[in-house]
C-alpha positions as CSV (number, residue, x, y, z in Angstrom):
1,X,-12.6,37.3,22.0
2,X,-16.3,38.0,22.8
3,X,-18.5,37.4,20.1
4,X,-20.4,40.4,20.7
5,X,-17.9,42.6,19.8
6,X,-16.2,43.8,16.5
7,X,-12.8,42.9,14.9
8,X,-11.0,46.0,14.7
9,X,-8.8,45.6,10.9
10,X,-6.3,48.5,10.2
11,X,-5.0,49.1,6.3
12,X,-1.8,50.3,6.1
13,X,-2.5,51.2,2.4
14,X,-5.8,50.6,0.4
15,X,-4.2,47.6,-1.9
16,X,-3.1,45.6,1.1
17,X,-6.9,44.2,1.9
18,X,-7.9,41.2,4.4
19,X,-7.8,38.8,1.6
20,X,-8.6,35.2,2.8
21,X,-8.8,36.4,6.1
22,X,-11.3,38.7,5.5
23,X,-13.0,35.6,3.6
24,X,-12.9,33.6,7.0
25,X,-14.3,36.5,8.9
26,X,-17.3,37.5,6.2
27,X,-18.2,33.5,6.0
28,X,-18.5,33.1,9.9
29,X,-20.6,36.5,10.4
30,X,-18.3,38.2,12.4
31,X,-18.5,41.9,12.8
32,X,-15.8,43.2,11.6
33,X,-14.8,47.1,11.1
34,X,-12.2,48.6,8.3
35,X,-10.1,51.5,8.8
36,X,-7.8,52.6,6.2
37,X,-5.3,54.7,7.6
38,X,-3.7,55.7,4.1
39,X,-7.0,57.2,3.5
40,X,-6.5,59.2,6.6
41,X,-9.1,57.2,8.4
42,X,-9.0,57.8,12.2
43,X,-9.6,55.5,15.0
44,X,-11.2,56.6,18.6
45,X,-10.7,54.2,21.5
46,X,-9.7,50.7,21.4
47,X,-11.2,49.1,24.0
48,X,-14.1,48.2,22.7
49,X,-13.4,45.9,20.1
50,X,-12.8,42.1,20.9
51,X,-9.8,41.9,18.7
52,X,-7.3,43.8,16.2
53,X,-5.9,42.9,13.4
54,X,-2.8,45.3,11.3
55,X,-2.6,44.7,7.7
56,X,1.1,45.3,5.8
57,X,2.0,48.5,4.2
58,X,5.0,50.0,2.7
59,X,6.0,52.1,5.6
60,X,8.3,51.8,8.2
61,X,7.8,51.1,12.0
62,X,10.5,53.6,12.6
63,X,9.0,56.2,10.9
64,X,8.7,59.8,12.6
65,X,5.6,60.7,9.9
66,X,2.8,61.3,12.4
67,X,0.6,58.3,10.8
68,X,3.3,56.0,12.5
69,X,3.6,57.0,15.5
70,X,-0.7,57.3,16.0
71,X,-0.3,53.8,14.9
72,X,2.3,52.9,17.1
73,X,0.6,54.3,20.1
74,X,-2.5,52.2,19.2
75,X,-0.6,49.5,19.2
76,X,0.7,50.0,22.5
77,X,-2.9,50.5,24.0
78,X,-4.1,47.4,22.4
79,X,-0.8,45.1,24.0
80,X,-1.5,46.7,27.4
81,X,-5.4,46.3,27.4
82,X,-4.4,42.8,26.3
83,X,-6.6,43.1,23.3
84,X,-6.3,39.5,20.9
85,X,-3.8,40.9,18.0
86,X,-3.0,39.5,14.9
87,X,-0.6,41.7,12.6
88,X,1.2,40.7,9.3
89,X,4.1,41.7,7.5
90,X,4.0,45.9,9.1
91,X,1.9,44.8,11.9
92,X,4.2,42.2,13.3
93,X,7.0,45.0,12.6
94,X,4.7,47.4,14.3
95,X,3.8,45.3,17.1
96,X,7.3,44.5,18.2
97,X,8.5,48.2,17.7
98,X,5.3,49.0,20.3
99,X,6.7,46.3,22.4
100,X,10.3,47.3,23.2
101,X,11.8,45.3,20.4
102,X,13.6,46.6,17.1
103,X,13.0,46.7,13.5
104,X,15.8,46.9,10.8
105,X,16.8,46.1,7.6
106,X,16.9,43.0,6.9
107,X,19.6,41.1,5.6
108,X,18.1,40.1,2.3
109,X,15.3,41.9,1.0
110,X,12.8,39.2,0.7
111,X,10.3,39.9,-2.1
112,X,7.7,37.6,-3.4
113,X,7.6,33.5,-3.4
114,X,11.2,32.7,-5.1
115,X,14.4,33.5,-3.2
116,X,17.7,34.7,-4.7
117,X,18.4,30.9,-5.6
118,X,15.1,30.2,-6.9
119,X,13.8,28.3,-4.3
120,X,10.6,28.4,-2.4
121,X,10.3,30.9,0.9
122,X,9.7,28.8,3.8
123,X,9.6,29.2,7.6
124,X,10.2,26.3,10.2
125,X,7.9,26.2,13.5
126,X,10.5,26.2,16.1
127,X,9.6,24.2,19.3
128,X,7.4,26.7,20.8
129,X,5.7,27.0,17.1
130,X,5.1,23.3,17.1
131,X,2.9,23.7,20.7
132,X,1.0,26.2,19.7
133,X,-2.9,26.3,19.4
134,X,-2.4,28.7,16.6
135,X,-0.6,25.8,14.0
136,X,-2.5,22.9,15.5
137,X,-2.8,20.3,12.1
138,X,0.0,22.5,10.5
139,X,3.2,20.3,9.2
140,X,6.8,22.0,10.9
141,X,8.0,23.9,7.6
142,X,5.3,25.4,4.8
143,X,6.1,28.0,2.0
144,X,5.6,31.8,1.9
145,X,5.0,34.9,0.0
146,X,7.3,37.8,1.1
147,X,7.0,41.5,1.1
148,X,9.6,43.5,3.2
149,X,12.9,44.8,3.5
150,X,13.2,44.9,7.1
151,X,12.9,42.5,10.0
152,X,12.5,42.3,13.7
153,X,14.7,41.9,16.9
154,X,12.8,40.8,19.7
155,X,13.0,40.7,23.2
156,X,13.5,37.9,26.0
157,X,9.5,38.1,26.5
158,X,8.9,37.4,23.5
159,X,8.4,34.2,21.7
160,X,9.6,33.1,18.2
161,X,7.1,30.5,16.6
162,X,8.6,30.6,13.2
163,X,12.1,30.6,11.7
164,X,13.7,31.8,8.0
165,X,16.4,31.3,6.3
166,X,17.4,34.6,5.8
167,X,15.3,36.7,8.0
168,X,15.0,34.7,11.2
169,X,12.2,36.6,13.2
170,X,9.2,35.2,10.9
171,X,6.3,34.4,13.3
172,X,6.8,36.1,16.8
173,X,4.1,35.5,19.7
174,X,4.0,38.3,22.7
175,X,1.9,36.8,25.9
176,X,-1.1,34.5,25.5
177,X,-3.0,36.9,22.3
178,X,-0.5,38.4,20.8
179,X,0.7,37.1,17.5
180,X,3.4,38.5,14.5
181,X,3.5,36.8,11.2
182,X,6.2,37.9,8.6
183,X,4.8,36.9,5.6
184,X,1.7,37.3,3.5
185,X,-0.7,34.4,4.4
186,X,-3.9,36.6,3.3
187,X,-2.6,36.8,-0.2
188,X,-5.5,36.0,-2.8
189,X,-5.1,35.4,-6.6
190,X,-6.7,38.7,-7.4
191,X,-4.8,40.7,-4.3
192,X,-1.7,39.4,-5.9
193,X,-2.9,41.0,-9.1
194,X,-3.2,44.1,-8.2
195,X,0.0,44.3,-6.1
196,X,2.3,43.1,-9.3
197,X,0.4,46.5,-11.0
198,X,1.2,49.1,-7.8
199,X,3.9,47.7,-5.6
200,X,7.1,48.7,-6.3
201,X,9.4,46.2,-5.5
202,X,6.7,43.6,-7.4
203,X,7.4,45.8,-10.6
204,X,10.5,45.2,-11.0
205,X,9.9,41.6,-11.3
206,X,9.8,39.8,-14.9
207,X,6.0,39.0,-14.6
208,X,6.4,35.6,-16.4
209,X,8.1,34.1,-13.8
């Protein structure tokens, strides 16, 4: 990515911010630009920017609404200019739907840090995980926080960097800068705050545990 140009981040909805990415971003002085697209924000041409990153969301790649597939088509502009692209939770949905692969529901609906038995999340580096650049330092198997209740299906060109236990696809990589993540690395203690409030799948939780 050149450094003289901006970082393109797309919001899905207003609540899902950069977090401690965008902490990362503001501390090295990289220009950065926010568009909100539940805010009906609009975005002109892509090519410009050095990099893009899509934030989660609580809609669906396989939407028809017309936000999705302006989104989608983005997407695809970005993969074939072979723009850097980082997307979590909807963006790595939204990048493999862009890319010829599938999203569906997944078989368990996995929702915030404890699983159905009360144990951590976690996703394993696979091989091709454990090579890349992109997890240099990182041990093979760390814990997650979840948000979705669909998953991916990808294709032969792409790679999978990260396994689950329930959801397999969890970190997908498509060419050389091109890179899916599942789960919510970004989360902050005050992001998580505010989605316990507003999301609805979080409200349903008993908040003391």
């Amino acid at each position: 990515m050149s450094e003289r140009k901006e970082i393109l981040i797309i919001k899905n909805i207003t609540r899902e911010d950069t977090g401690l990415l965008g902490d990362i971003i503001r501390e090295n002085g990289i220009k950065h630009e926010v568009i909100d697209l539940s805010k009906g924000e609009t975005i002109g041409s892509v090519e410009n920017y050095g990099a893009v990153v899509v934030l989660g969301g609580p809609d669906s790649a396989n939407d028809e609404s017309r936000k999705m597939k302006s989104e989608l088509t983005l997407i695809r502009k970005v993969l074939d200019a072979r723009i850097p692209y980082l997307g979590i939770c909807l963006g790595l949905q939204t990048m493999i739907k862009a890319a010829g692969g599938r999203v569906v529901k997944s078989p368990v609906k996995e929702i915030g840090f404890l699983d159905q038995n009360r144990d951590y999340y976690k996703v394993k580096l696979t091989e091709e995980g454990r090579k890349d650049p992109l997890f240099d330092g990182i041990g093979d198997t760390f814990n997650v926080f979840h948000l979705h209740g669909e998953t991916v299906i990808i294709t032969e060109k792409m790679n999978l960097l990260a396994e689950g236990r329930y959801c397999r696809n969890q970190i997908v990589k498509l060419g050389d800068n091109a890179y899916g993540i599942q789960c919510h690395f970004e989360l902050t203690k005050e992001m998580f705050e505010t989605w316990i409030k507003e999301d609805p799948d979080l409200l349903k939780f008993d908040k003391e545990t």
